[in-house]
N, C-alpha and C positions, 0 to 999 in steps of 0.2 A: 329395432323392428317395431311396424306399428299392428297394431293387435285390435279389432271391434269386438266389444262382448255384449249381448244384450242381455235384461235383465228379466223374464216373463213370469207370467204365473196368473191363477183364476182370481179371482180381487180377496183383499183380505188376507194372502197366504203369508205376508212380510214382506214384500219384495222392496218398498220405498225403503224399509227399516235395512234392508242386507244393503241395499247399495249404501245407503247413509254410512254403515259401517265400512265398510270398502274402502269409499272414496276416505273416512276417517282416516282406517288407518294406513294407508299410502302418501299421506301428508297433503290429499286434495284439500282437502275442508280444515278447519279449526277445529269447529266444534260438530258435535252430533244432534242432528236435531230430532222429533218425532211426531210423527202422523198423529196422535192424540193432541200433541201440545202443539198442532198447529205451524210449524217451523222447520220444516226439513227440508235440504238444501235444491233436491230437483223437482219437489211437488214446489213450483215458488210462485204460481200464478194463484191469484187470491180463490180460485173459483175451487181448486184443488185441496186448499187446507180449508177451507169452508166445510166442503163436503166429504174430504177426508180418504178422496179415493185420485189417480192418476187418471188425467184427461189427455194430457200432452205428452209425447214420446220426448224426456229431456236428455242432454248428456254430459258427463263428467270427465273430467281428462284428469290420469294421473299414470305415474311412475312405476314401474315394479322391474328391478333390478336394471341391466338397459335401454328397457322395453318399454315405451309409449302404451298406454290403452285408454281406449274410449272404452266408457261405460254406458251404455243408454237402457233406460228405465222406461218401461215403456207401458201401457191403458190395460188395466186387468180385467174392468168391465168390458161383457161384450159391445154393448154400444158405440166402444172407443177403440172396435177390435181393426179397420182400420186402418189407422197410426199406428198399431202395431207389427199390422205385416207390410206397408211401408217402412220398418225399420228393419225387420227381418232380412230385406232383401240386402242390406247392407253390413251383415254381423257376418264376421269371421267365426264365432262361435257363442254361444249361447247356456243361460243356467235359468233352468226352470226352477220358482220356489213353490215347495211343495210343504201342505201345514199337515204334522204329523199326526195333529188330530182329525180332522178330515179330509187330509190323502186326495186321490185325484179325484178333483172333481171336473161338472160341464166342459168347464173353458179350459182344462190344463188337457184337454183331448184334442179341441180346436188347436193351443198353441201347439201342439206335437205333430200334431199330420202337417203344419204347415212349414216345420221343421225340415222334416224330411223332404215334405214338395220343393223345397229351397238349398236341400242339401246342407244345410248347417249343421256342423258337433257338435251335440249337446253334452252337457251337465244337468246332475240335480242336487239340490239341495234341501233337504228335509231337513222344515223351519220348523221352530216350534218344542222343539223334542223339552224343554222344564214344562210344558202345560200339564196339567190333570187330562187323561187318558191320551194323552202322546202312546203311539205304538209305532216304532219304528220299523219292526221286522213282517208288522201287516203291509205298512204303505211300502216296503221293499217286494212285497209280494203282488201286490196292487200294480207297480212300476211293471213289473217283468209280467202280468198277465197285458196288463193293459194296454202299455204303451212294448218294450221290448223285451227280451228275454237275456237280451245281452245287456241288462241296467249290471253295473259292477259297484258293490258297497264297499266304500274305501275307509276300512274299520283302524286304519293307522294312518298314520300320515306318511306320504311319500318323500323318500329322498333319492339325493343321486345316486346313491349306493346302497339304498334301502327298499325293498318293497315285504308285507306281512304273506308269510307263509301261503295263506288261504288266496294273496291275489296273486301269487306266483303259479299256485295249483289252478285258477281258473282260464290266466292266461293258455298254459301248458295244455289245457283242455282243447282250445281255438286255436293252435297251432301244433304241426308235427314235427317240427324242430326245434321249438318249444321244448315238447312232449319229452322226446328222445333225452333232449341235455334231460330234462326234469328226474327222467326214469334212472338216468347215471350220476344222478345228484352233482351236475356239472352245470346245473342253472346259473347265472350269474344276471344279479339285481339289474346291471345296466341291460343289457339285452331284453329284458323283459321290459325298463324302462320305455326303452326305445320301439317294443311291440306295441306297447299300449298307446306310445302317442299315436301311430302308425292307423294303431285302429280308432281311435277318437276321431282320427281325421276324416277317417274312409267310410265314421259310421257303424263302425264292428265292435264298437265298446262304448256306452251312456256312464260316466264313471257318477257315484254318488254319493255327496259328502252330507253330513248332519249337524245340526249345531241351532242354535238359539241366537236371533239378530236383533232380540231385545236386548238380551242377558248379556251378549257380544260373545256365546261360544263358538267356538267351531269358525268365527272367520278370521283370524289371522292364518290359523293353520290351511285355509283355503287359497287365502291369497298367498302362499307363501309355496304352493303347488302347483301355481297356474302357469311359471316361467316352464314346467317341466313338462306339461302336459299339453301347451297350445305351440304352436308354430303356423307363420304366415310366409309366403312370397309373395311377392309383386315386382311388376317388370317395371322397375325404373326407367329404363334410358328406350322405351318405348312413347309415340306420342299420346297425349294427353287425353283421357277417358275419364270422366267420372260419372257417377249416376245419380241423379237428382231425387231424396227422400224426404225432403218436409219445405216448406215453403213459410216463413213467418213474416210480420212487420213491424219494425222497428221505429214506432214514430210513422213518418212519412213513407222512409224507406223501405226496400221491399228487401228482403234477404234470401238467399237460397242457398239451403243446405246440400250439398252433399259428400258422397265418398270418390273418393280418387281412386279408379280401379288400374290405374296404367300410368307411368310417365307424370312427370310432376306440371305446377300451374303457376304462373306469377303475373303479380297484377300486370293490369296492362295487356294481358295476353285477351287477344279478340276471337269472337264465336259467331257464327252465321246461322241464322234461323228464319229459313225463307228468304226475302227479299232485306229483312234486317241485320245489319252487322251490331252485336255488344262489346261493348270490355269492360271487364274484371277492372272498376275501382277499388276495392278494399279485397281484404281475406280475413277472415277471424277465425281462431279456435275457442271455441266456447266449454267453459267449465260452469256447468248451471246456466245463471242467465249474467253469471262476468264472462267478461274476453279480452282475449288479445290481439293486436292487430300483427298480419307477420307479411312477406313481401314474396314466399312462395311456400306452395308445400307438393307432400310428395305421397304417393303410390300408398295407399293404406291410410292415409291419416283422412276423419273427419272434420268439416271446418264449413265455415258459411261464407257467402260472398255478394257483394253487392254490383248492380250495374247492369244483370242479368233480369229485364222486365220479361220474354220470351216463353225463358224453359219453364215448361209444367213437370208435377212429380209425376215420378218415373222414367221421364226422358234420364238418356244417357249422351250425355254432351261431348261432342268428339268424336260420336261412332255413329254409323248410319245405321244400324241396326234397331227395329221398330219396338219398343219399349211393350215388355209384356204384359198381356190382363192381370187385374188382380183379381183372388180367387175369392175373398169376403164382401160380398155386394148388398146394400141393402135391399129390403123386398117391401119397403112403407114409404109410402108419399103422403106430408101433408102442405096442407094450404097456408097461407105467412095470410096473418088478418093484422091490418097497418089501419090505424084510422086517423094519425097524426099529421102535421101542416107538412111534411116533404113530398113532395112529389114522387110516386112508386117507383117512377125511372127513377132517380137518386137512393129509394131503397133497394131497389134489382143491383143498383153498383154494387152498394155494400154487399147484398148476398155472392154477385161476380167473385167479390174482394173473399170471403170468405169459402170461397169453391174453388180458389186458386190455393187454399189452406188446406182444403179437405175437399178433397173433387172426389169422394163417394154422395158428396151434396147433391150432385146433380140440376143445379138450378136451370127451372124449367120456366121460360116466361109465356103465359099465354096473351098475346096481343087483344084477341077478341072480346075475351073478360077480363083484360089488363088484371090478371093475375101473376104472383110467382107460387109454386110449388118448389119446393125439396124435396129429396130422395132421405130418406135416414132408418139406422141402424134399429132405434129404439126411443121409447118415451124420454129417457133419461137424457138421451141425446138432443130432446127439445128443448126439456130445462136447461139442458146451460147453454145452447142457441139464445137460450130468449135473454140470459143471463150476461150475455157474449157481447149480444146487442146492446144493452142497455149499460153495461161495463162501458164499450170502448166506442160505441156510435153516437150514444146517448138516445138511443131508439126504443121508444117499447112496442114491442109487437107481441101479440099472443099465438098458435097456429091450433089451426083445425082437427077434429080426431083422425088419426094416422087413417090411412088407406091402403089398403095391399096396391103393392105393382104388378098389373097382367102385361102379359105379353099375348102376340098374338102370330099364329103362323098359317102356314096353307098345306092340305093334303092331296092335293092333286094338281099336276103340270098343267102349265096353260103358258100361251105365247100372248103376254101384252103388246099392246100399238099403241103409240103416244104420237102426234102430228102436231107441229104449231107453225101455221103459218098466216098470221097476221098479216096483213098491207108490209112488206119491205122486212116483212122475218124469213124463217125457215127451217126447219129442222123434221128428220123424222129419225123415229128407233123402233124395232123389234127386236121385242126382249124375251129369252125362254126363262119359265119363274118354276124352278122344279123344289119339293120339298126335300130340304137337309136333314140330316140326323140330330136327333133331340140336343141342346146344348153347342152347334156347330158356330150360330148365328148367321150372317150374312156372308155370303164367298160369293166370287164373283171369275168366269172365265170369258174369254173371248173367239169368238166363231168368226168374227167381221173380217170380208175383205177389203185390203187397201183401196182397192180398185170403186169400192163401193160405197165408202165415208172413208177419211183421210187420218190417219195414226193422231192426229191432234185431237179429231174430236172425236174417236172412238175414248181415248184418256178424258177426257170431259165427258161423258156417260158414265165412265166407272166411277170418277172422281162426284157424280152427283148421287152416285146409287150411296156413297158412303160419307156424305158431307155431313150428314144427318138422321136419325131414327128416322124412320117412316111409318107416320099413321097406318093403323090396320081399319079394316073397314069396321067392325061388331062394337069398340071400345073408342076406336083416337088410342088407342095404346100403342109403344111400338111395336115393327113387325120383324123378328128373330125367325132365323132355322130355314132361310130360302136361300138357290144356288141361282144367282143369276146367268145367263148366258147372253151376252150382245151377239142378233145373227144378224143386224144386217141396219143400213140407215143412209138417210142422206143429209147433205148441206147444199147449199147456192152460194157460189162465189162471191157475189155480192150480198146477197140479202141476210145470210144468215152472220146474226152479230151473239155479243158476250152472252144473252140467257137464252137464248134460243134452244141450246140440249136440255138444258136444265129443267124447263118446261117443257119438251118432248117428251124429256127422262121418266119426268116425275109424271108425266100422260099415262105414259104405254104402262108402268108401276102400277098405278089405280085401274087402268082397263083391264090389267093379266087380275088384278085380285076382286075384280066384279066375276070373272069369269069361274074363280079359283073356287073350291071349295074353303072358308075359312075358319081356322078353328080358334079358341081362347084357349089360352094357357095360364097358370096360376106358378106362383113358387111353391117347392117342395121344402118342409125340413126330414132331413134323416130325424130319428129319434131314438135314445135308446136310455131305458127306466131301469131304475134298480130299486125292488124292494124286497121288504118282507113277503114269502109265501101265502101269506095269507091275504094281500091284494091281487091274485095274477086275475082274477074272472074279473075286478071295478076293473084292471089292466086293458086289460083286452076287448072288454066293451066300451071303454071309452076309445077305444082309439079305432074303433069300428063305427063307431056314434060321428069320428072324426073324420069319415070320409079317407081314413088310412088303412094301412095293409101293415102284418107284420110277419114276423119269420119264426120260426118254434121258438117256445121259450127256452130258454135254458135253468135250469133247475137245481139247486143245489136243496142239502139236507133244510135250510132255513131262507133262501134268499131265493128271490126268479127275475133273470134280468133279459129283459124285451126288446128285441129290436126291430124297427122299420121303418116305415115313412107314412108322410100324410100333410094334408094342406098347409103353411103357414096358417093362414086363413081359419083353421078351426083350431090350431094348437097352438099361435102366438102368446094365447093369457091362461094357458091349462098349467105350468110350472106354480101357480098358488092354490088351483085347483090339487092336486097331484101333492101339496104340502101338505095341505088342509088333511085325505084322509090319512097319508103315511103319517101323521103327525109330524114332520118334518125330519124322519130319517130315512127318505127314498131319495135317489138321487135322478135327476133328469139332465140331458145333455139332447140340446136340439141343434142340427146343424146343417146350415143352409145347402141342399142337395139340386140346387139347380130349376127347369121349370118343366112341368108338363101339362098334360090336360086337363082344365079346368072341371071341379067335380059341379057344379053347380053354374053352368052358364046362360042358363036363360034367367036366371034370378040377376045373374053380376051385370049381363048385358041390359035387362032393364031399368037395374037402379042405376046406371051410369048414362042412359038415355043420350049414347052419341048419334049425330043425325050424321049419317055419310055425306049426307046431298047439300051439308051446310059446313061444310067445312072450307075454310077460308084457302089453306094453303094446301088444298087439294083439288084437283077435278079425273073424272074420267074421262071424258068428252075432249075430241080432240079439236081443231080448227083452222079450217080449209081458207081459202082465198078463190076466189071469180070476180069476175070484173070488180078489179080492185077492191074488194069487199071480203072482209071476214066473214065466215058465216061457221054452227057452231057445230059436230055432229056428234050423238050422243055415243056413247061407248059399246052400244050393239051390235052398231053400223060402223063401227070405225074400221073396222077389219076389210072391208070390200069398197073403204074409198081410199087405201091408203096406195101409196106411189110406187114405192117397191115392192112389187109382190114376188 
């Protein structure tokens, strides 16, 4: 049986140290290595034990009784957050490390909600427990306010025919068949065995182990649990599905990671993407950064493959089903400052090459001020960009101070016209541009009859509304949260060729958003602070000062914990503010809640100084034909000289 376990936690908690032991003692590894000393076996990229923290989602292959499992380790900083729920989406089940002395913090809330939005069984393991104020029976109380109520403490260790009093009584509590044997002292160890996995699976049970991954307590007894407690299917003798979650390179070679969700692969075997057919030359199973080459594999196992230049992460290879968004997106763009002999086209590759590793990049090229931009998580994420670079390009670049990313949307309907008709072109669209609900992004329906533009290139409209973000008019930012509707367009049989909708498209687009009312949008973080009572008033004014809103406090005899929201933009660099007066025992957790109305936009729109009327790859104005002649008409007038009315 093959078995994925990821390995999560807020940075700092142990978690390179638990896996190190894991993979020890299953007979992956030789030796043990450690994040101090530099040498552990899945942090193995130098930028990693430099800095002493996990960049790269790596993974370990080992044994545990019949059972195949991947182990994968995965970015505890948020910056690297990611590569982590890119691995998520591929784990059978999951063990969150939790440090006994500071319990859950920020990011062990981020890893949990995205648990759940993925349906994966968790674990915990509370790390830590020899340190000076280890409390284990607080972070067990912490676990079931915070995260569940069904967290279960597994104060013995599980056998086939053993389970301790108190998890038989909690079982018996969550079930009435349970209950009943319980009550007639007719319980019996397997049966309850058999509930728990039952619920582990379904999400009805968090079981949680304790132990030390320095000191090596607590995890043989863990691994020695896990044959009893996890369980996987997968449809074999089904055709071949897997899902693409990391993309690395090997040298030259480009490699792709993924899992096999269905039906097994063997070289040789060919993939169509588009007009492209690939095949599968190699297959690896990687343990660290060794491997092995093998000639097929099957339904659960993870492995890399080469030959595959096409699929990006996320795709699911095999299945036509559209590869879902991911839920952690950055909200900072900054600018790449290159002042060296390559040509910017030859560094925009490199960044290509590095977006195809981590496509939260975003790599943005602007033609006009031959610039690139990147999307990214956080500062730290630029240090080792620049680190990345000069490691493996031999490039040094620096980048400019981060930038929030706006979006931008429209509050009121309006029907754009877009018209091109050049000497020997043609094309026309009318488009309804109605406002979506906050978070929806771009959707798109169809009004048009066949009778009136032809199935081909009503699909060429839709396929242009979404080829690309679309400049909003206040910023050049993209435009999010519109429902388009095509009512109605024409073509010429002759005249109209390959760009003709696309610049139609992109017409009637910019003429509905002259007309549109348009608003700027900012990113939101949730936030929620935990201190001493005696900051709740700095509390609350700061985050009024922050252009935020919050909800009652909640109040306990010594602590007040806040929650609400408020701009990126004012509370991106407030977590050292927020140290500074808690003296650093207040907790803060900020987490990316999506975008809405810009609190301050006549200040953002004028420091970003975008000229609507100068934008290259825009116009509103659409363009007529008379006696053989273009001529241009602006976007007021376009509406009563268009064809179809």
């Amino acid at each position: 049986m093959y078995k994925t376990i990821g390995v999560l936690a807020h940075v700092d908690a142990g978690k390179t140290t638990f896996s190190e032991q894991v993979l020890f003692h299953t007979n992956s590894i030789q030796a043990r290595g450690r994040v101090d000393h530099q040498d552990t076996f899945l942090d193995n990229h130098e930028l990693e034990r430099k800095r002493g923290i996990t960049i790269f989602a790596e993974q370990g292959r080992m044994n545990i009784g019949d059972d195949t499992y991947t182990l994968i380790d995965t970015p505890g900083h948020v910056d690297f957050s990611p590569e982590m729920e890119r691995s998520i989406r591929v784990m059978d089940y999951a063990i969150i490390i939790i440090s006994a002395v500071e319990g859950v913090q920020g990011h062990t809330e981020t890893v949990w909600q995205l648990l759940r939005k993925y349906h994966v069984p968790t674990f915990f393991f509370i790390n830590k427990i020899d340190r000076e104020g280890a409390n284990v029976e607080a972070v067990m109380k912490q676990l079931r306010k915070d995260c569940s109520p069904d967290v279960l403490l597994i104060d013995e260790p599980l056998r086939a025919d053993y389970l301790s009093s108190s998890m038989m009584e909690w079982l018996a509590e969550r079930d009435e068949e349970l209950l009943d044997a319980f009550l007639n002292e007719s319980l019996e160890h397997e049966q309850c065995l058999a509930q728990l996995k039952d619920m582990i699976t379904s999400e009805c049970a968090f079981p949680c182990f304790t132990g030390s991954a320095l000191k090596d307590e607590g995890i043989q007894e863990f691994i020695a649990q896990l044959p009893q407690l996890t369980d996987t299917h997968f449809e074999q003798d089904a055709p071949f599905q897997g899902e693409v979650f990391k993309i690395r390179h090997d040298g030259h070679q480009r490699l792709t990671f993924m899992k096999a969700m269905q039906g097994s692969l063997h070289v040789r075997d060919e993939f169509t993407f588009g007009e492209t057919t690939e095949k599968i030359t190699e297959i690896r199973l990687y343990n660290g950064n060794r491997f092995e080459t093998v000639q097929h594999v099957e339904a659960g196992e993870i492995f890399a493959v080469k030959g595959l230049s096409q699929a990006t992460i996320g795709d699911r290879i095999g299945s036509t089903t559209q590869s879902q968004p991911y839920e952690l997106v950055p909200t900072l763009q900054a600018k790449v400052q290159y002042e060296g002999d390559q040509h910017i086209k030859e560094v925009l590759q490199i960044f290509r090459l590095l977006e195809a590793e981590e496509p939260s990049l975003r790599v943005l090229w602007q033609e006009k001020f031959q610039e690139i931009h990147v999307h990214i998580m956080g500062v730290i994420q630029l240090e080792v960009l620049v680190e990345v670079l000069q490691k493996r390009f031999s490039l040094v670049v620096s980048f400019g101070e981060p930038q929030i990313l706006y979006m931008e949307t429209i509050a009121t309907t309006v029907t754009g016209y877009g018209h091109f008709e050049p000497l020997k072109h043609y094309a026309e669209v009318h488009v309804l541009m109605e406002p979506n609900p906050r978070g929806t992004g771009i959707t798109f329906s169809n009004a048009c009859h066949a009778d009136d533009l032809s199935v081909g290139n009503q699909r060429l409209v839709e396929k242009h509304l979404f080829e690309r973000e679309h400049h909003g008019l206040l910023t050049g930012f993209p435009l999010t949260d519109v429902h388009f509707t095509l009512l109605t367009g024409r073509g010429h049989n002759e005249h109209t060729s390959g760009g003709d909708f696309r610049e139609a498209t992109f017409r009637a687009l910019r003429q509905g958003l002259e007309q549109a009312q348009n608003v700027l949008l900012e990113p939101y973080y949730r936030f929620k602070m935990k201190a001493s009572n005696d900051f709740i008033g700095r509390m609350m004014t700061d985050i009024q000062q922050a252009a935020g809103t919050f909800d009652d406090p909640i109040l306990t005899e010594t602590d007040v914990v806040l929650t609400g929201r408020a701009p990126v933009a004012t509370l991106m660099s407030y977590s050292t503010t927020f140290a500074a007066y808690t003296n650093g025992k207040g907790a803060l957790t900020l987490q990316f809640e999506g975008y809405d109305v810009c609190h301050n936009p006549e200040e953002v729109i004028a420091q970003i100084g975008y000229d609507k009327n100068a934008d290259p790859e825009y116009s509103s104005s659409s363009i007529f034909c008379a006696k053989g002649k273009g001529y241009t008409v602006p976007w007021q007038e376009a509406q009563a000289a268009m064809h179809c009315q």
